[in-house]
C-alpha positions as CSV (number, residue, x, y, z in Angstrom):
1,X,-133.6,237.3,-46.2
2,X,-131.6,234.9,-44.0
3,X,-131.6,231.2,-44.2
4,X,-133.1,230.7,-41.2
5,X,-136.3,233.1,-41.4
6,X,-136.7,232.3,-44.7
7,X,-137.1,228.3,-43.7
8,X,-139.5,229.4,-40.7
9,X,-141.7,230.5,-43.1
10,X,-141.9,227.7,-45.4
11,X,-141.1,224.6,-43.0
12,X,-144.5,223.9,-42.3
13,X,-145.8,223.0,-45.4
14,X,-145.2,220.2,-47.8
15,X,-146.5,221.2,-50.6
16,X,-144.9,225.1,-51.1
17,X,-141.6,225.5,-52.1
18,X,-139.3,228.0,-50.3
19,X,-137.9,230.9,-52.4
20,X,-134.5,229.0,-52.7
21,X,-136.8,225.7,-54.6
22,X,-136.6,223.7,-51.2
23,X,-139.1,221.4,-49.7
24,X,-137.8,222.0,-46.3
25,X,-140.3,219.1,-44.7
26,X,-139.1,216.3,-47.5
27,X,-135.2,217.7,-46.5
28,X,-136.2,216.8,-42.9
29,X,-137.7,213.7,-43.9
30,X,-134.3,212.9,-45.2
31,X,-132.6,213.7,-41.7
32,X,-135.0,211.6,-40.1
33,X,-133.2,208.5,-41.9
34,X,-130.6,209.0,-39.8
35,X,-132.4,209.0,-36.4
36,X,-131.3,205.6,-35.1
37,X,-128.1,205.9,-35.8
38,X,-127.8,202.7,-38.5
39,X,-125.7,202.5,-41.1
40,X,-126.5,200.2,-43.9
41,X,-125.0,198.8,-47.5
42,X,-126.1,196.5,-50.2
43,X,-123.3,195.8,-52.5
44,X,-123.5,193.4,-55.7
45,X,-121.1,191.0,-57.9
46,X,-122.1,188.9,-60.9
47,X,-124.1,186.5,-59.4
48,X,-125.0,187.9,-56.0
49,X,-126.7,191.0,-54.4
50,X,-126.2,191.5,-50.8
51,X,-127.6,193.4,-48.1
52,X,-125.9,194.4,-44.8
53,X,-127.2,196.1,-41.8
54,X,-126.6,196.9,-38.0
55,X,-128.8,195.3,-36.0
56,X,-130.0,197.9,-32.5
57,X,-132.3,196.6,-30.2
58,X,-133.7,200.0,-28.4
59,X,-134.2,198.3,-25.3
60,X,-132.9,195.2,-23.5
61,X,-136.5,194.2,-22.2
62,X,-137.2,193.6,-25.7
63,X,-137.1,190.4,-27.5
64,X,-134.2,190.5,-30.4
65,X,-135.6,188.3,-32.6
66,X,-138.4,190.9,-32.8
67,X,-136.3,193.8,-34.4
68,X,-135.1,193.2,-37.8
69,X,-134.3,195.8,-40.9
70,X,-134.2,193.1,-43.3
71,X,-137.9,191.8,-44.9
72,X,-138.8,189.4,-47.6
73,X,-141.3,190.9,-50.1
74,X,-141.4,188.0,-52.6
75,X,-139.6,185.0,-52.6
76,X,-136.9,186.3,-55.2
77,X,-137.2,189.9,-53.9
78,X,-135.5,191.4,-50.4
79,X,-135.4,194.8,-48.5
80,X,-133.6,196.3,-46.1
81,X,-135.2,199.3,-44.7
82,X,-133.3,202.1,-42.9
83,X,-134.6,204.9,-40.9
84,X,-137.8,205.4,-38.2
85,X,-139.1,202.0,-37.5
86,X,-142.7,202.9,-37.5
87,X,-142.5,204.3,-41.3
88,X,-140.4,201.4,-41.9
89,X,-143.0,198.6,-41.2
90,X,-145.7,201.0,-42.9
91,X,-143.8,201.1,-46.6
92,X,-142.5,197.6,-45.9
93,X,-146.3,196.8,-45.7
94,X,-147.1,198.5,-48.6
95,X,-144.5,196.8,-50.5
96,X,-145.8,193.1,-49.8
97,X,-149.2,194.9,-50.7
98,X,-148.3,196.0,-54.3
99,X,-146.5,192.6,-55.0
100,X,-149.3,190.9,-54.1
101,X,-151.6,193.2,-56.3
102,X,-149.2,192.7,-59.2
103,X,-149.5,188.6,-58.8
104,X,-153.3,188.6,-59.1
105,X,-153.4,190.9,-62.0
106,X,-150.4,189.3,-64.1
107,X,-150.3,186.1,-62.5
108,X,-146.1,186.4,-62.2
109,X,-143.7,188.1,-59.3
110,X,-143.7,191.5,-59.9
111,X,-139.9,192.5,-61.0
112,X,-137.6,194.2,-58.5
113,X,-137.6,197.5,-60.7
114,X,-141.2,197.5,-61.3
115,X,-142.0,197.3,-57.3
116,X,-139.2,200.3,-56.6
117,X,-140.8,202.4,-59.2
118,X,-144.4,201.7,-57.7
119,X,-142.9,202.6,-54.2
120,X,-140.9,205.9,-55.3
121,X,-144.1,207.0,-56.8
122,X,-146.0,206.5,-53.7
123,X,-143.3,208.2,-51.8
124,X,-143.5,211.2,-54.4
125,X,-147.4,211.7,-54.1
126,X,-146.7,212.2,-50.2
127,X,-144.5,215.1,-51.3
128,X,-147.5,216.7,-52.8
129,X,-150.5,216.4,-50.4
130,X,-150.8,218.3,-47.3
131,X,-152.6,215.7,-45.5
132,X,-150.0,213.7,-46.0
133,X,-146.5,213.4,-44.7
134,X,-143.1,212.0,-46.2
135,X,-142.0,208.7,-44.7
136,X,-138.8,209.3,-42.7
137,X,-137.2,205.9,-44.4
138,X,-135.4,204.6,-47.4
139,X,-135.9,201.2,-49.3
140,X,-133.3,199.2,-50.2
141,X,-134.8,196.2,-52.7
142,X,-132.4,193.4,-54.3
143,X,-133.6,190.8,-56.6
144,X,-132.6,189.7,-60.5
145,X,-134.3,191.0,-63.7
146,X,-135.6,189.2,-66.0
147,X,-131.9,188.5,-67.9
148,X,-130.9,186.6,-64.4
149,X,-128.4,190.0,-63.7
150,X,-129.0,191.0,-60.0
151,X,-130.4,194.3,-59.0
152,X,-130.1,197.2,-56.3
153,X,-132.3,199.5,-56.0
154,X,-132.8,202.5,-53.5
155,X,-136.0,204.5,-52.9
156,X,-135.6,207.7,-50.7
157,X,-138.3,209.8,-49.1
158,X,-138.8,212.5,-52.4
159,X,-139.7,209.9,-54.7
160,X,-136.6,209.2,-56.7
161,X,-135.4,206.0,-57.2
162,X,-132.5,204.3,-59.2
163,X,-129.9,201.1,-59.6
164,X,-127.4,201.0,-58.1
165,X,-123.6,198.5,-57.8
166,X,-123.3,199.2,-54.3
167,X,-124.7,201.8,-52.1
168,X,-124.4,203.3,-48.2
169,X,-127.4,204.2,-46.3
170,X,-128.1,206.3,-43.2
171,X,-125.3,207.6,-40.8
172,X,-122.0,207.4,-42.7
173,X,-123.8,207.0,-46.0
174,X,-121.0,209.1,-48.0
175,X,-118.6,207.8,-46.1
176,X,-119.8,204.0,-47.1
177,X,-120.0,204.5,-50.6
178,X,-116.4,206.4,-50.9
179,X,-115.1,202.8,-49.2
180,X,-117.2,201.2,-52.0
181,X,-116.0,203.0,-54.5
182,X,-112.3,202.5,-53.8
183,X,-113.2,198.4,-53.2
184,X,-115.2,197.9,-56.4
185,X,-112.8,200.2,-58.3
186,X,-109.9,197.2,-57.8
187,X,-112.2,194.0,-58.8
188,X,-115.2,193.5,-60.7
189,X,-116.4,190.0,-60.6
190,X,-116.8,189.0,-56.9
191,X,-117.7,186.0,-55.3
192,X,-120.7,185.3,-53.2
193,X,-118.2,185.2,-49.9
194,X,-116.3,188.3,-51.5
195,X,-119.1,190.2,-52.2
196,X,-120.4,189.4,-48.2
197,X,-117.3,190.4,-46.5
198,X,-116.6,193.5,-48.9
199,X,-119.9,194.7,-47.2
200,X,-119.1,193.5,-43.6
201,X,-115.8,195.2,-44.0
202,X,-117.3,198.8,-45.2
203,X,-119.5,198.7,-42.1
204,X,-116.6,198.0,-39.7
205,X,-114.2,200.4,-41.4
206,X,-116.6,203.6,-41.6
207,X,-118.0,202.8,-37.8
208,X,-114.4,201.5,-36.3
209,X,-116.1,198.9,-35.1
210,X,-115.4,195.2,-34.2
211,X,-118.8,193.4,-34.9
212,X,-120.0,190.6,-32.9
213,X,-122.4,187.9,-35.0
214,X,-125.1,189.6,-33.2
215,X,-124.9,193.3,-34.2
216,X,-125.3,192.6,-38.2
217,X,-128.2,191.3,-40.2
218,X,-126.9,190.2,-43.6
219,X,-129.6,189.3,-46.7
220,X,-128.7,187.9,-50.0
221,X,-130.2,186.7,-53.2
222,X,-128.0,184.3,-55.3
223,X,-127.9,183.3,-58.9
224,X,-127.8,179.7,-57.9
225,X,-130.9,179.3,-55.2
226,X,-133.0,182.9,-56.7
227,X,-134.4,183.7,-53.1
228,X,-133.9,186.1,-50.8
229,X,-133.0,184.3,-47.2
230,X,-131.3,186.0,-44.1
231,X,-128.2,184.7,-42.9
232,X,-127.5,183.0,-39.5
233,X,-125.8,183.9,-36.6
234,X,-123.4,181.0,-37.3
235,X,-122.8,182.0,-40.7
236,X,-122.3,186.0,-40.1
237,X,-119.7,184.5,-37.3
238,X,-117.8,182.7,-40.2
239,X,-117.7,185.6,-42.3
240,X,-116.8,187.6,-39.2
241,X,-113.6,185.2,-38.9
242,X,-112.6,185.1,-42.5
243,X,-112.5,189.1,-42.0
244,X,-110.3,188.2,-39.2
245,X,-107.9,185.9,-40.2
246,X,-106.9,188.2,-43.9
247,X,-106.9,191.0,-41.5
């Protein structure tokens, strides 16, 4: 039996695996990350966890300060979601929900790796009812445990979910974290501004792309302040002309 008849009959259903062990829908699910085209990387150093992501605006009627990837969940806590926007505000939603739900009942933040876990098991219950659909997205949370060490962690649309140093997301997402790789290989401890432009510079180098302060959202969490906050247009632009000058 070909690939391709043997996928027709098994692509309809979530729940019913294929004779090769494929869930063809979750496998699509995982393309559909890639539908607008934006790459993404969160990258961290000893005292700093950093998110960086291209910024599209679909349309030029719409207002830019409208479209954002990057999301506060907690104060200490920050995402960066990649893939179809509509799923993206959904889990996003869902995320601020949890945390909240964690607060009343313990009466503390929840911690970053408690709140991916809680979202990777959602995601994996959709990959189980037929009613139900998996979310064409993937989570990016950064934040610092409980020993003050910062954390990545990546949720994608089968319900896995795990730490990572650095990672790429969406279009050129192997191709983000071989540049990672090589980068982090060289130098452990990073500084904050290191850390920022080794992430501005993996962007730039996978797409060939000259970034304006305008086509990058940039998130970070620091040791020193313990919040997530989103940069600035003026301070992407400096980081943009560090780049420049070493360059």
């Amino acid at each position: 039996m070909s690939r391709s008849s043997s996928a027709g009959q098994f692509d309809r259903h979530i729940t019913i695996f294929s004779p090769e062990g494929k869930l063809y829908q979750v496998e699509y699910a995982f393309k559909a990350i890639n539908q607008g085209g934006i790459a993404s990387v969160a990258v961290k150093g000893p005292d700093t966890a950093v998110v960086v992501t291209q910024k599209k605006v679909p349309d030029k009627l719409i207002d830019p300060s409208t479209v954002t990837n990057l999301h506060r969940v907690e104060n200490g806590i920050g995402c960066m979601m990649t893939g179809m926007p509509a799923d993206c505000r959904n889990q996003m939603t869902r995320a601020r929900y949890e945390a909240s739900n964690w607060m009343y009942k313990y009466g503390y933040q929840i911690p970053v790796d408690q709140l991916a876990r809680r979202i990777a098991d959602i995601n994996q219950v959709y990959t189980q009812n037929a009613e139900m659909r998996p979310l064409g997205c993937s989570m990016v949370l950064i934040g610092f445990d409980e020993s003050e060490t910062p954390r990545i962690f990546r949720t994608d649309p089968a319900g896995y979910y795990s730490s990572f140093r650095a990672t790429g997301v969406g279009v050129k997402q192997a191709e983000c974290n071989a540049y990672l790789e090589k980068r982090l290989a060289k130098i452990e401890n990073y500084s904050y501004r290191e850390i920022v432009q080794v992430a501005i510079s993996c962007l730039s180098s996978v797409i060939s792309a000259d970034f304006k302060p305008t086509d990058l959202e940039i998130g970070v969490v620091t040791k020193a302040e313990k919040e997530f906050r989103i940069l600035s247009e003026e301070e992407i632009d400096t980081h943009l002309t560090n780049i420049a000058e070493m360059d």
